[in-house]
One Martini backbone bead per residue (centre of mass of N, CA, C, O) as a GRO file, in nm:
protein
   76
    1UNK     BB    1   0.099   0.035   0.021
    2UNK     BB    2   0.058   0.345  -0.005
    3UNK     BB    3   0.096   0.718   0.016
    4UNK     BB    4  -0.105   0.949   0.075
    5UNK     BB    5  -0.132   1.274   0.013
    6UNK     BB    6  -0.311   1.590   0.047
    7UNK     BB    7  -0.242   1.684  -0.225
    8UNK     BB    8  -0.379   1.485  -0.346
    9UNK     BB    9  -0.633   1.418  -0.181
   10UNK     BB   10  -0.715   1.766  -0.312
   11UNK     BB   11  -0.819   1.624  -0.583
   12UNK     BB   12  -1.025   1.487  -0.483
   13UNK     BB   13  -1.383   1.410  -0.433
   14UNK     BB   14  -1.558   1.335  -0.183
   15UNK     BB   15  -1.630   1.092  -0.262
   16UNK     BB   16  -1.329   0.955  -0.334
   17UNK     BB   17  -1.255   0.986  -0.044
   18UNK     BB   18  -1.478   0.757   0.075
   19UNK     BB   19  -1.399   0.538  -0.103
   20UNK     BB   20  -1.076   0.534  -0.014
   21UNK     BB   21  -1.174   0.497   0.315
   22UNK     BB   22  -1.296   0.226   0.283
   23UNK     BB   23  -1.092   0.042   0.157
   24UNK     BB   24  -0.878   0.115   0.383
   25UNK     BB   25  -1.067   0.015   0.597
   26UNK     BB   26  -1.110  -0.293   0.471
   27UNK     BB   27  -0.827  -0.337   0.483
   28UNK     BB   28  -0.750  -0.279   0.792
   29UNK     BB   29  -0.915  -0.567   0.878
   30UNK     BB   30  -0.766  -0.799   0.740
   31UNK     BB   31  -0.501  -0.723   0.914
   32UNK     BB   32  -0.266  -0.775   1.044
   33UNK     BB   33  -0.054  -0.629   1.329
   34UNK     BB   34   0.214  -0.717   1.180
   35UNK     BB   35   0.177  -0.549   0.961
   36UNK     BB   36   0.344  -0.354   0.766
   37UNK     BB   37   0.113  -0.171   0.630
   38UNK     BB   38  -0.065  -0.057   0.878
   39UNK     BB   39   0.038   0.234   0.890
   40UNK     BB   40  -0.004   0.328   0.653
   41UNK     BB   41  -0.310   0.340   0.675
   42UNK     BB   42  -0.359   0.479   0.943
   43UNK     BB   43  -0.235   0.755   0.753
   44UNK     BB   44  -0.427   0.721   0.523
   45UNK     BB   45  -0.678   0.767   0.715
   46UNK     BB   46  -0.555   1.075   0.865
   47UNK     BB   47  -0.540   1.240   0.549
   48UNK     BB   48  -0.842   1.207   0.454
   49UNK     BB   49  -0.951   1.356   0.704
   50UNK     BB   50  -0.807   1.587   0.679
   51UNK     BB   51  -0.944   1.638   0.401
   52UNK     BB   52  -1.214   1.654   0.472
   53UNK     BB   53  -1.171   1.896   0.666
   54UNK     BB   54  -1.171   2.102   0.524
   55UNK     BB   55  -1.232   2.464   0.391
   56UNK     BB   56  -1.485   2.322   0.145
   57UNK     BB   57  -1.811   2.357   0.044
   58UNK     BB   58  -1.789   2.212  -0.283
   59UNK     BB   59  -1.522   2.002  -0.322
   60UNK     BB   60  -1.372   2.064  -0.521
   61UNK     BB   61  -1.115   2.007  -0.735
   62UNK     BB   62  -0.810   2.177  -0.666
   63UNK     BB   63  -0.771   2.201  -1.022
   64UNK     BB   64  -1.018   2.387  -0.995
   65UNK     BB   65  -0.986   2.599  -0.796
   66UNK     BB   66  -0.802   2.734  -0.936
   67UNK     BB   67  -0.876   2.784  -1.236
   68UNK     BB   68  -1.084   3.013  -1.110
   69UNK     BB   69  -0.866   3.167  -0.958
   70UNK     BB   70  -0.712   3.285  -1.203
   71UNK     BB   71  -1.017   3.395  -1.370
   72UNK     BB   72  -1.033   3.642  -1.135
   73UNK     BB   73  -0.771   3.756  -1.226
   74UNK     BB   74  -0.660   4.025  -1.313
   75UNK     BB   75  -0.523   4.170  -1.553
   76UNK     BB   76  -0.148   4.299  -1.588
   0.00000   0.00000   0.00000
């Protein structure tokens, strides 16, 4: 399993947060807790939480919302 960092977490839609915070939790219960790969679900259920947790009313993915704010930027 890899770690997904919260650029990237903030790149998907709150659906898709949703489902990959189910996947991995659904791995982390199959999961023995001698497994090496534990820790890093762990990470990676904590990065989701904090990534719902921003405050973005409408939840778009982050590179829709960078080019709306540059498009509201007058030209110079």
């Amino acid at each position: 399993m890899r770690v997904w960092t919260l650029i990237e977490l903030f790149r998907l839609t709150r659906a898709e947060l949703f489902g990959l915070y189910r996947d991995i939790a659904n791995a982390l219960a199959a999961m023995p807790d001698s497994d090496p790969e534990r820790p890093i679900a762990l990470a990676n259920l904590q990065n989701i939480r904090n990534a719902l947790a921003r405050p973005n009313p409408n939840f778009a993915p982050f590179s829709v919302q960078r080019f709306e704010i540059m498009q509201l930027r007058p030209n110079t």
